[in-house]
N, C-alpha and C positions, 0 to 999 in steps of 0.2 A: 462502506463498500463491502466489508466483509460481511455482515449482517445482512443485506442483500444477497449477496452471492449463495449466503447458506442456505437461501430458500427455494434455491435452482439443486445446488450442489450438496454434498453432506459436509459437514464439518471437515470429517479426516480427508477428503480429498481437497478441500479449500485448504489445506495445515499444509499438507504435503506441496501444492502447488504454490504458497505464499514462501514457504521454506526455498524452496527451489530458486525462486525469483530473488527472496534476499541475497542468498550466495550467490547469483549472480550479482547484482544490482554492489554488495561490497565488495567484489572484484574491481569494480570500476570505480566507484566512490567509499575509497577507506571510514567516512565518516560514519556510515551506512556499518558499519561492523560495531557500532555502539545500538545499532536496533537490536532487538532481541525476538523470536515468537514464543510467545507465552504459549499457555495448554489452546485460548480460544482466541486469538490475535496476537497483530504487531505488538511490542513495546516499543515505545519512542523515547520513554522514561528518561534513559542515561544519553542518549543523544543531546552532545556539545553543541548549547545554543549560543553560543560565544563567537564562532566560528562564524566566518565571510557569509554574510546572507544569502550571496550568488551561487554560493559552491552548495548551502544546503537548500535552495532554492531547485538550482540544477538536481542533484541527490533526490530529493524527494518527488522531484519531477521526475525521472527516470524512471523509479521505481513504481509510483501510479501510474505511466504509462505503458512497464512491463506488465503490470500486474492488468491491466484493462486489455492489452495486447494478446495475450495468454489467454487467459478468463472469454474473451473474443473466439477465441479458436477451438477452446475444448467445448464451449455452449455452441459452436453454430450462429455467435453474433446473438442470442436470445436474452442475453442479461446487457448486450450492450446499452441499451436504451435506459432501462431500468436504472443501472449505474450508473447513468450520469446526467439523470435527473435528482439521481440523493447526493452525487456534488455540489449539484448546482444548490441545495438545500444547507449547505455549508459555507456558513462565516468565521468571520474573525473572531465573534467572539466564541463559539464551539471550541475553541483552541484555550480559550481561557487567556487568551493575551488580548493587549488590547493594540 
């Protein structure tokens, strides 16, 4: 998603508005305060995969649909599509888990 978005958007404004989103998004789900933004993305890195599936299930859900919510509003809907056809390019094993 971020890789997409920077092709509409510049990097520093993609930083700023993912920044933005995780404070909120760890307001609401404490678990989400183990994400971190690196200099050019999220880090999921230290995020406790031990934890209720549902809650980081829920968590992770939120936060991509703030982040596509947002990203929706400052484009004018123009990367919506875009977006979420490189989701849908996205499996299980991408994740590296099986």
């Amino acid at each position: 998603v971020e890789k997409r978005a920077c092709s509409t958007l510049s990097n520093i404004t993609l930083m700023v508005v993912l920044d933005r989103i995780l404070h909120q998004s760890q307001q609401k789900f404490a678990l989400l305060s183990q994400v971190s933004l690196d200099k050019d993305s999220m880090n999921f890195k230290a995020m406790d995969r031990k934890k209720d599936p549902e809650e980081i299930i829920s968590a992770l859900t939120f936060l991509l649909v703030e982040i596509l919510r947002v990203l929706a509003r400052l484009t004018a809907n123009i990367l919506n599509q875009h977006l979420h056809n490189e989701l849908m390019k996205v499996t299980s094993n991408d994740s590296g888990e099986s």
